[in-house]
NUROLO-731976 format. One record per residue (C-alpha): x, y, z. Coordinates in Angstrom, 3 decimals. Layout:
# residues N
+----------+----------+----------+
!        x !        y !        z !
+----------+----------+----------+
!        X !        Y !        Z !
...
+----------+----------+----------+
//
This chain:
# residues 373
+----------+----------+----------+
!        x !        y !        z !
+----------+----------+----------+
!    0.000 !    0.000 !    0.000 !
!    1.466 !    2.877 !   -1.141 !
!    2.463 !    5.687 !    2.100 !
!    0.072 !    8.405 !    0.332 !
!   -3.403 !    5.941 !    0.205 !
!   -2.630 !    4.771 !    4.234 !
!   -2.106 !    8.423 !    5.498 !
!   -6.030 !    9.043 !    4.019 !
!   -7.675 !    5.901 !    5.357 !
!   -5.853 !    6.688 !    8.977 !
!   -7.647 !   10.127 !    8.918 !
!  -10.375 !    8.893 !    7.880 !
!  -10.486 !    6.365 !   10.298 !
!   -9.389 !    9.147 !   13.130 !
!  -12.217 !   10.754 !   11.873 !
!  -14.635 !    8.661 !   12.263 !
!  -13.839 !    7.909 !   15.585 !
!  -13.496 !   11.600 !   17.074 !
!  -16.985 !   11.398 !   15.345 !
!  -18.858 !    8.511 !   17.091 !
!  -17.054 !    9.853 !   20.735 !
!  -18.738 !   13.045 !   20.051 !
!  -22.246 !   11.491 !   19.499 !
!  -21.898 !    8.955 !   22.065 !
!  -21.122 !   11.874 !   24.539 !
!  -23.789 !   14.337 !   23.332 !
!  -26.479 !   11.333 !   23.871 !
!  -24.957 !   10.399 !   27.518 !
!  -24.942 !   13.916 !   28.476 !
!  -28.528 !   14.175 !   27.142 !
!  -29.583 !   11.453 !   29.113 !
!  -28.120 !   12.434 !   32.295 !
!  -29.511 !   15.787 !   32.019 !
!  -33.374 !   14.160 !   31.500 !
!  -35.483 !   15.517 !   34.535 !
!  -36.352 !   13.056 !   36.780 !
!  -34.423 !   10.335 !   34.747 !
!  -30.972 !   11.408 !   36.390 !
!  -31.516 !   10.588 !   40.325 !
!  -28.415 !   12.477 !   41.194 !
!  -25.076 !   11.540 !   43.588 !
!  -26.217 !   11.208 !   47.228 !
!  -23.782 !   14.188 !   48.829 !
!  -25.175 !   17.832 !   49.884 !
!  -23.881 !   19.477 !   46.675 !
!  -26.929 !   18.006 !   44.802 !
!  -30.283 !   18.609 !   43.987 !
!  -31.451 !   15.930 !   42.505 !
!  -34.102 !   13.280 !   43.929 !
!  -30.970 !   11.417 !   45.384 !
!  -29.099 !   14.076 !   47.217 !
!  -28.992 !   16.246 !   50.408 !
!  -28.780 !   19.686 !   49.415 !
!  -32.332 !   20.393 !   50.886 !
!  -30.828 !   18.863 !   54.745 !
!  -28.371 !   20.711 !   54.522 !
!  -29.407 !   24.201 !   53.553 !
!  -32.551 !   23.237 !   56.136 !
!  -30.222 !   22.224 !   58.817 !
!  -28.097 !   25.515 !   58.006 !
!  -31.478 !   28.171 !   58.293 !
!  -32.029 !   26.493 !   61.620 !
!  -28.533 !   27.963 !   63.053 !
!  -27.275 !   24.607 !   63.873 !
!  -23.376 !   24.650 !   63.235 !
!  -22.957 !   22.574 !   60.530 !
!  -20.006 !   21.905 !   58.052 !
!  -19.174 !   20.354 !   54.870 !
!  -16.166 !   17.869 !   55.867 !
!  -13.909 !   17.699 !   52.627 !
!  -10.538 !   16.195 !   54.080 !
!   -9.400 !   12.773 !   55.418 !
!  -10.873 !   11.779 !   58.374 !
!   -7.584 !   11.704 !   60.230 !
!   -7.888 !   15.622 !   60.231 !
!  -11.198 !   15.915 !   62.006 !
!  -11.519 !   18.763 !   64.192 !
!  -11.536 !   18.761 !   68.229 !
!  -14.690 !   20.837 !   68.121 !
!  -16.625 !   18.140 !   65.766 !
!  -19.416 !   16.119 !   67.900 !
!  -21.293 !   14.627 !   65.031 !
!  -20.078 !   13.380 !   61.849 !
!  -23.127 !   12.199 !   59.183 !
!  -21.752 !   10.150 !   56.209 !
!  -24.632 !    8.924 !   53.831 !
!  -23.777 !    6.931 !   51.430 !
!  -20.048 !    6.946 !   50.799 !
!  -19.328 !    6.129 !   47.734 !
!  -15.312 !    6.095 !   47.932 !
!  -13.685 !    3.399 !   49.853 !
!  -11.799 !    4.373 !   53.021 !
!   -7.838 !    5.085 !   53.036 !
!   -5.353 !    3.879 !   54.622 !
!   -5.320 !    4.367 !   58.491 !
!   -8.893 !    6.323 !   57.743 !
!  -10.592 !    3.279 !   60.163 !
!   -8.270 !    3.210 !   62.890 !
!   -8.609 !    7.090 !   63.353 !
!  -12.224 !    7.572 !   62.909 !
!  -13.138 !    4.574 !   65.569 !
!  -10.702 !    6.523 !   67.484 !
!  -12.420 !    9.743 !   67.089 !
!  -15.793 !    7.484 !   68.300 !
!  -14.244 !    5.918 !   71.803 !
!  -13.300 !    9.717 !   72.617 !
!  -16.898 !   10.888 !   72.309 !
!  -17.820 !   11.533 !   69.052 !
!  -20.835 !   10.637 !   67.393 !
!  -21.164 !    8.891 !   63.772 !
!  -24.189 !    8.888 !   62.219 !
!  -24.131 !    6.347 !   59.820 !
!  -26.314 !    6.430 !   56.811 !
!  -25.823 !    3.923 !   53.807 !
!  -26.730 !    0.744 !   52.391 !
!  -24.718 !   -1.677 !   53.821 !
!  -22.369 !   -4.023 !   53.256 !
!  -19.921 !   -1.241 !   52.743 !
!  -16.186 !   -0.609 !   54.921 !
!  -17.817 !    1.628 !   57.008 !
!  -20.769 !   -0.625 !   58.024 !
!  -18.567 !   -3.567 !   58.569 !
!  -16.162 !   -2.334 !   60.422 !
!  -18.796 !   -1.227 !   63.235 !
!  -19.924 !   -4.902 !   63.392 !
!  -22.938 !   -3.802 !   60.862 !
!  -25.041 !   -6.318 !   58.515 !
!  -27.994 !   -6.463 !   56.428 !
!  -30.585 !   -8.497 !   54.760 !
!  -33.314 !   -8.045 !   52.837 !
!  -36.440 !   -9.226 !   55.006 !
!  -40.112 !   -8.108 !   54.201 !
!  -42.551 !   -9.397 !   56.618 !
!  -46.171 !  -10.092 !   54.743 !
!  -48.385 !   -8.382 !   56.887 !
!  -51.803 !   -6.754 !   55.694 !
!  -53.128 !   -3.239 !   56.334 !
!  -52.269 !   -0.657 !   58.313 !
!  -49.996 !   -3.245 !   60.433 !
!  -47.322 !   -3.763 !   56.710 !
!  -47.019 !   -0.043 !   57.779 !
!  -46.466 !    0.070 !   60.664 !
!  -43.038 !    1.521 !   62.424 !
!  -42.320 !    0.297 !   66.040 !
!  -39.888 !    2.589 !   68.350 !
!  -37.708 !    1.576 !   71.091 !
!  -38.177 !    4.672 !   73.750 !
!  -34.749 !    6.391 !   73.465 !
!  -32.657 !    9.220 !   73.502 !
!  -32.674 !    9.315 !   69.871 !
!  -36.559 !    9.100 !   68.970 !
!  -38.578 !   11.933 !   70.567 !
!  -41.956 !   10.242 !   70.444 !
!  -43.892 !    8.396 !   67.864 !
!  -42.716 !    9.117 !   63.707 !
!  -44.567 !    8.748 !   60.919 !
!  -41.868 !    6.658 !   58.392 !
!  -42.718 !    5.707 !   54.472 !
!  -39.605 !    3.779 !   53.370 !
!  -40.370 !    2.722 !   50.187 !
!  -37.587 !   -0.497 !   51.491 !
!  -34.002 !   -1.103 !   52.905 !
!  -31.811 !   -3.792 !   53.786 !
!  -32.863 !   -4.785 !   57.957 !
!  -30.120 !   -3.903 !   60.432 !
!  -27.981 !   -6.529 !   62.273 !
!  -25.054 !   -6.384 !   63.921 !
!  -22.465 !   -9.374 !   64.735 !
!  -21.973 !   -7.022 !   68.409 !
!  -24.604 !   -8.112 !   71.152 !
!  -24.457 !   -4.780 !   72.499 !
!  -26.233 !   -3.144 !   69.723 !
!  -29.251 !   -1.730 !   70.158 !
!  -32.162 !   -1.303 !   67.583 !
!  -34.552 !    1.592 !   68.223 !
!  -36.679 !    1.073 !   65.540 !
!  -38.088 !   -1.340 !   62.909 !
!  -40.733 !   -1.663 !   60.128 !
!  -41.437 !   -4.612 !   57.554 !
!  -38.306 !   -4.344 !   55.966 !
!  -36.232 !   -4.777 !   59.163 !
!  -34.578 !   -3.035 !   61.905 !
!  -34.051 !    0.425 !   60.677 !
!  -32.001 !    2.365 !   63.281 !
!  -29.661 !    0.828 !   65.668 !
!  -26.791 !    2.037 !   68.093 !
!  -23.661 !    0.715 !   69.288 !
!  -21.741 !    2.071 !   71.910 !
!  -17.995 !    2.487 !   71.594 !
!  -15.570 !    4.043 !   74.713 !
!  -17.658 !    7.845 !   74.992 !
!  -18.945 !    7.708 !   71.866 !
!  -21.406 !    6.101 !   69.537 !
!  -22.453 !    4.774 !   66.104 !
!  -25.286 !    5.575 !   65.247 !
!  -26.524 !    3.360 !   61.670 !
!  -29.616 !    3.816 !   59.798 !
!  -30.944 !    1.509 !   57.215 !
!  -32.392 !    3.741 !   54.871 !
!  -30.477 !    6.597 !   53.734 !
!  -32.988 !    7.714 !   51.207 !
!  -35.374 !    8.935 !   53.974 !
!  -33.346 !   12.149 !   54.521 !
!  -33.007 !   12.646 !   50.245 !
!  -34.077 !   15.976 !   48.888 !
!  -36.887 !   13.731 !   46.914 !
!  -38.373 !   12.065 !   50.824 !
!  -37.363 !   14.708 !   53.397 !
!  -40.586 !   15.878 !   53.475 !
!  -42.570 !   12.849 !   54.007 !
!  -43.929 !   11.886 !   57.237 !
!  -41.430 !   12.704 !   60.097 !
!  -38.523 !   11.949 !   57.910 !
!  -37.454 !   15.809 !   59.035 !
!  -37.925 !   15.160 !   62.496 !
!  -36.026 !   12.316 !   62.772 !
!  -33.156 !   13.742 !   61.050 !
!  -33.177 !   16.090 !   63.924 !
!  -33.590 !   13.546 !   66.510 !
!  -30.383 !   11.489 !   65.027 !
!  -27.954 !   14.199 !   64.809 !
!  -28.875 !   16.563 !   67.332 !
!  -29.135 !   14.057 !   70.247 !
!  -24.963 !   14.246 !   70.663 !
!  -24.321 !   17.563 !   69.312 !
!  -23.957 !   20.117 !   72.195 !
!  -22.270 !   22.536 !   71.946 !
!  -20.232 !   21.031 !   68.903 !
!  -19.949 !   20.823 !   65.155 !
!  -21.799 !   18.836 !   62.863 !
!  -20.019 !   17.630 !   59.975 !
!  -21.040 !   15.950 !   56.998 !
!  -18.560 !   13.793 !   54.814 !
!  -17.773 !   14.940 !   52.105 !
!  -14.082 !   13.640 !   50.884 !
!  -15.687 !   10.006 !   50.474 !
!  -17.868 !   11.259 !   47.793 !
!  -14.531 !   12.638 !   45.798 !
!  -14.736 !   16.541 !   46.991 !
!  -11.386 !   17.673 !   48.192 !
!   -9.924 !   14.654 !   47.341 !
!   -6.646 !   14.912 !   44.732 !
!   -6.958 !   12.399 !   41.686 !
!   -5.227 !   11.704 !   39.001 !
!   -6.810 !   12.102 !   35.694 !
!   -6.528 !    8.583 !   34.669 !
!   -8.178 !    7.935 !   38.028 !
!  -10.833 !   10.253 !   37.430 !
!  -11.359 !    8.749 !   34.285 !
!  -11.696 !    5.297 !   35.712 !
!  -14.925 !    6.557 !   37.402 !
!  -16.117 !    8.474 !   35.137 !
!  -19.160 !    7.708 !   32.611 !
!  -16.624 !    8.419 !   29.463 !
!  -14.410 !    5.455 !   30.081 !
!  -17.022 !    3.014 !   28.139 !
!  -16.908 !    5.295 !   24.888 !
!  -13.704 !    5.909 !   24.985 !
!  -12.891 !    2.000 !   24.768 !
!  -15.214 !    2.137 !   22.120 !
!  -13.214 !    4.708 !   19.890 !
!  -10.009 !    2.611 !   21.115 !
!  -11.221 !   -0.685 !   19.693 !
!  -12.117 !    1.392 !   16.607 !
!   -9.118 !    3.393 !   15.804 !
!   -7.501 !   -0.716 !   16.369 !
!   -9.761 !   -2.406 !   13.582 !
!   -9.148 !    0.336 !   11.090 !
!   -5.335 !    0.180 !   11.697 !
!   -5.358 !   -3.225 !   11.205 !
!   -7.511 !   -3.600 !    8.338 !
!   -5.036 !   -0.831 !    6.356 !
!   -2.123 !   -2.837 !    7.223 !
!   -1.119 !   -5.191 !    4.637 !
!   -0.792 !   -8.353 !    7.114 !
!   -4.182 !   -8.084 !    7.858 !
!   -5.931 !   -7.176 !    4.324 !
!   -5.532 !   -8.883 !    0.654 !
!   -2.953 !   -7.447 !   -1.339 !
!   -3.356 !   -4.877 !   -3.680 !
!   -1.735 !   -4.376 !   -6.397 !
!    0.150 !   -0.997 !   -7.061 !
!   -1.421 !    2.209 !   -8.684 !
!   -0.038 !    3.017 !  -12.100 !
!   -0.268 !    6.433 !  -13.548 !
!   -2.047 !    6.140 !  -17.018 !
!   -0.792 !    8.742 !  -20.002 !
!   -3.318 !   11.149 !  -20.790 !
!   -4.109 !   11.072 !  -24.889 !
!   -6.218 !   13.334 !  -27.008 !
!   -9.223 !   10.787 !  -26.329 !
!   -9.415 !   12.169 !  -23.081 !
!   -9.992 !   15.274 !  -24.676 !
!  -12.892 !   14.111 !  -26.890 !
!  -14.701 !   12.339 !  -24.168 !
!  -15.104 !   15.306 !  -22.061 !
!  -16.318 !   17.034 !  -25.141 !
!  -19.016 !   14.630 !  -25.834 !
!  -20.261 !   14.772 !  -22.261 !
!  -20.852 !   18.154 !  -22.411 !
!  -23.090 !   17.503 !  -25.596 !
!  -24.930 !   14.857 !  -23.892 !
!  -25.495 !   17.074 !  -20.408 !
!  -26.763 !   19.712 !  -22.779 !
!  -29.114 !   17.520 !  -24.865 !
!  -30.253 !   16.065 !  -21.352 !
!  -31.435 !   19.555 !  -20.203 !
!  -33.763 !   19.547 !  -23.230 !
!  -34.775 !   15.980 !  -23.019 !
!  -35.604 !   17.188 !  -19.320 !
!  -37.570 !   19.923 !  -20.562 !
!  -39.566 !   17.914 !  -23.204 !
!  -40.472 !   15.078 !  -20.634 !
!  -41.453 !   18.025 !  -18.264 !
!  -44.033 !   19.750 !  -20.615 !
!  -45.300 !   16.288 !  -21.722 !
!  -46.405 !   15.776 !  -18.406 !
!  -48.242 !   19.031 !  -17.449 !
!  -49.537 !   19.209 !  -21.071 !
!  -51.286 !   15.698 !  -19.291 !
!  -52.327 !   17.067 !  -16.079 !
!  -53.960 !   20.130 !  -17.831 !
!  -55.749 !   17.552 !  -19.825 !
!  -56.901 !   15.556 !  -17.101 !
!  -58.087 !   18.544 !  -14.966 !
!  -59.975 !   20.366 !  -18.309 !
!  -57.508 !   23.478 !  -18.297 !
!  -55.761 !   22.939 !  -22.014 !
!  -57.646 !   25.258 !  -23.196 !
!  -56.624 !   28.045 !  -20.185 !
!  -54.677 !   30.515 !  -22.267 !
!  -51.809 !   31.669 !  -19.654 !
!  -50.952 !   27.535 !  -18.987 !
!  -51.023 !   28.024 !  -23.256 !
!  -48.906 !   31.143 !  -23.220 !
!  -46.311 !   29.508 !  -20.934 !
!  -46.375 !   26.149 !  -22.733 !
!  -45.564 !   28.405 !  -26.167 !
!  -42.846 !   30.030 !  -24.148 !
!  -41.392 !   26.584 !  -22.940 !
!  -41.734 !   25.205 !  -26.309 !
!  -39.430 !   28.097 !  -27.952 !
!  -37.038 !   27.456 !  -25.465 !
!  -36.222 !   23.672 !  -26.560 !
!  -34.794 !   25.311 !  -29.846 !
!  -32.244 !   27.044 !  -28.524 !
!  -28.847 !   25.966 !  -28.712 !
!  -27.885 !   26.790 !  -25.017 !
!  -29.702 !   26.188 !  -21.979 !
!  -28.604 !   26.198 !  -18.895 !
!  -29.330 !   23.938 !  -15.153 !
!  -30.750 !   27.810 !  -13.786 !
!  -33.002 !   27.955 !  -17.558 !
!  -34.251 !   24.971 !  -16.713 !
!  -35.285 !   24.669 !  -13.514 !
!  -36.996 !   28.515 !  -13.868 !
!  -38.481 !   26.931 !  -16.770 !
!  -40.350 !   24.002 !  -14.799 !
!  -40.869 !   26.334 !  -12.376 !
!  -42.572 !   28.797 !  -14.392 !
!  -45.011 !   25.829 !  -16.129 !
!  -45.648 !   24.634 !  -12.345 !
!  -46.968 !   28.213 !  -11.195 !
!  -49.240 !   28.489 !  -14.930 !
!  -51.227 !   25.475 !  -13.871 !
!  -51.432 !   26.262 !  -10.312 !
!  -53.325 !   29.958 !  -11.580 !
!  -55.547 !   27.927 !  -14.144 !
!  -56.788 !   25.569 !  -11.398 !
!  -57.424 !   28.453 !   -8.984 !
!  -59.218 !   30.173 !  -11.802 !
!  -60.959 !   27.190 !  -12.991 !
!  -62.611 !   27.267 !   -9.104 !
+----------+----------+----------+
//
């Protein structure tokens, strides 16, 4: 294969590829923006159905002093009393357990938030299982409460379902379960206290406002707080975390099409090379001769003849239609057939000539009909 044909068919190929990344992209990015089809990350920078923006902007207009926690957890602040992680999506780093149960035996207070099994949850001793008791009526809905420090009275809970609590420790206690499971248990550790409930989605910007979903929240995080901080993780959802970009791009939803164009770009290189395609033989360069000359000649007779025979077959046909519809005998549709006719005897006519031409016949007939109303 000569160097000149493989250059084209590798742009061409490059080409195509930048092409089907850029379609593939526009249509994820389309479907991610969808409303209502796009449930959103669960941290307290979104709005979507899945997040906590709405807790914590509600949390911040009641004065309480809360905090978006963006570092490792082995910088947590003296001052911090609560820390609420829902739903961490990154895995903890190294040492990140250690300190944080640490943190726990010297009084703090973890409220934990997520669909278990994740490190988190198992580290505390925390399990789940799916469980849903058949029970009829107003008893399927039905939440019992264990009196507590952390339940002020009787909720009102719609879970629309969660993995049950349970806990390897036989000091845990459960203060509350539906017909899912247990939904929110404790377990003591030194001064301090993990707090874990099942269903993270009842404090979601899309459920706050259901039942006593608000009121709990209050009941779980302010029950420790004092005179302290309230933080909310933040670094195990990415923010304030550095990355690389080839991590980034390991979690990100452009790593599928970007194989994609990969295994493209591959196919096409292979099928130019000559190892994998059938061998071609090489281009020769033909001598131009006067018959060259001749032949273009002749098809610029036959494009001008065509333009007539185009114009004939044309006329033929509304000469027809005028027929059919009784409007021969109209004398502008004659005046512009007389017209078209002279112009087939002229030597010259051009693509513009003709198309006007048609156009001209088209608007005759359309007048005779209208006046034939």
């Amino acid at each position: 294969m000569r160097g000149d044909g493989r250059a084209a068919w590798l742009k061409m190929g490059v080409l195509w590829a930048l092409l089907f990344l850029a379609v593939y992209g526009l249509l994820a990015l389309k479907t991610q923006s969808k409303t209502g089809e796009d449930p959103g990350r669960p941290t307290t920078y979104s709005a979507a159905a899945r997040g906590y923006k709405a807790l914590y902007l509600w949390l911040q207009d009641l004065d309480i002093p809360i905090k978006r926690w963006e570092m490792p957890l082995e910088d947590l602040p003296a001052e911090a009393s609560v820390l609420l992680m829902v739903e961490p999506e990154l895995a903890p780093g190294s040492g990140e357990l250690k300190t944080l149960e640490a943190w726990v035996r010297k009084g703090g207070t973890l409220v934990l938030s997520a669909r278990p099994a994740n490190a988190f949850m198992d580290h505390f001793g925390w399990k789940a299982e799916m469980v849903i008791r058949e029970k009829n009526g107003e008893e399927a809905q039905a939440v019992f409460f264990q009196p507590g420090p952390y339940i002020g009275g009787q909720r009102v809970i719609k879970s629309k379902g969660h993995p049950g609590l349970q806990s390897t420790r036989p000091d845990a206690v459960f203060h509350a379960r539906d017909r899912w499971g247990e939904l929110i248990g404790v377990i003591e550790e030194g001064r301090g206290r993990v707090v874990a409930l099942a269903d993270p989605a009842l404090f979601s910007n899309e459920s706050l406002r259901d039942g006593d979903h608000a009121r709990l929240a209050l009941d779980l995080l302010l029950a420790h707080l004092g005179k302290g901080e309230l933080l909310v993780d933040e670094y195990h959802h990415g923010y304030g975390r550095a990355t690389s970009v080839l991590g980034y791009l390991l979690k990100s939803w452009a790593l599928e099409p970007l194989l994609q164009g990969v295994l493209l770009l591959l196919i096409l290189w292979a099928a130019l090379g000559r190892r994998f395609g059938p061998a071609r033989s090489p281009i020769k360069e033909e001598g131009r001769s006067s018959l060259e000359y001749v032949r273009a000649m002749a098809q610029l007779f036959q494009r001008a003849q065509a333009r007539s025979l185009a114009l004939e077959a044309a006329m033929r046909w509304f000469e027809g239609e005028a027929k059919r519809l009784l409007l021969d005998r109209n004398l502008i549709f004659l005046d512009e057939v007389r017209s078209a006719t002279e112009d087939l005897q002229r030597d010259r006519m051009t693509d513009r000539d003709l198309l006007v031409r048609v156009r001209q016949l088209y608007e005759a007939l359309a007048r005779a009909r209208r006046e034939a109303r």
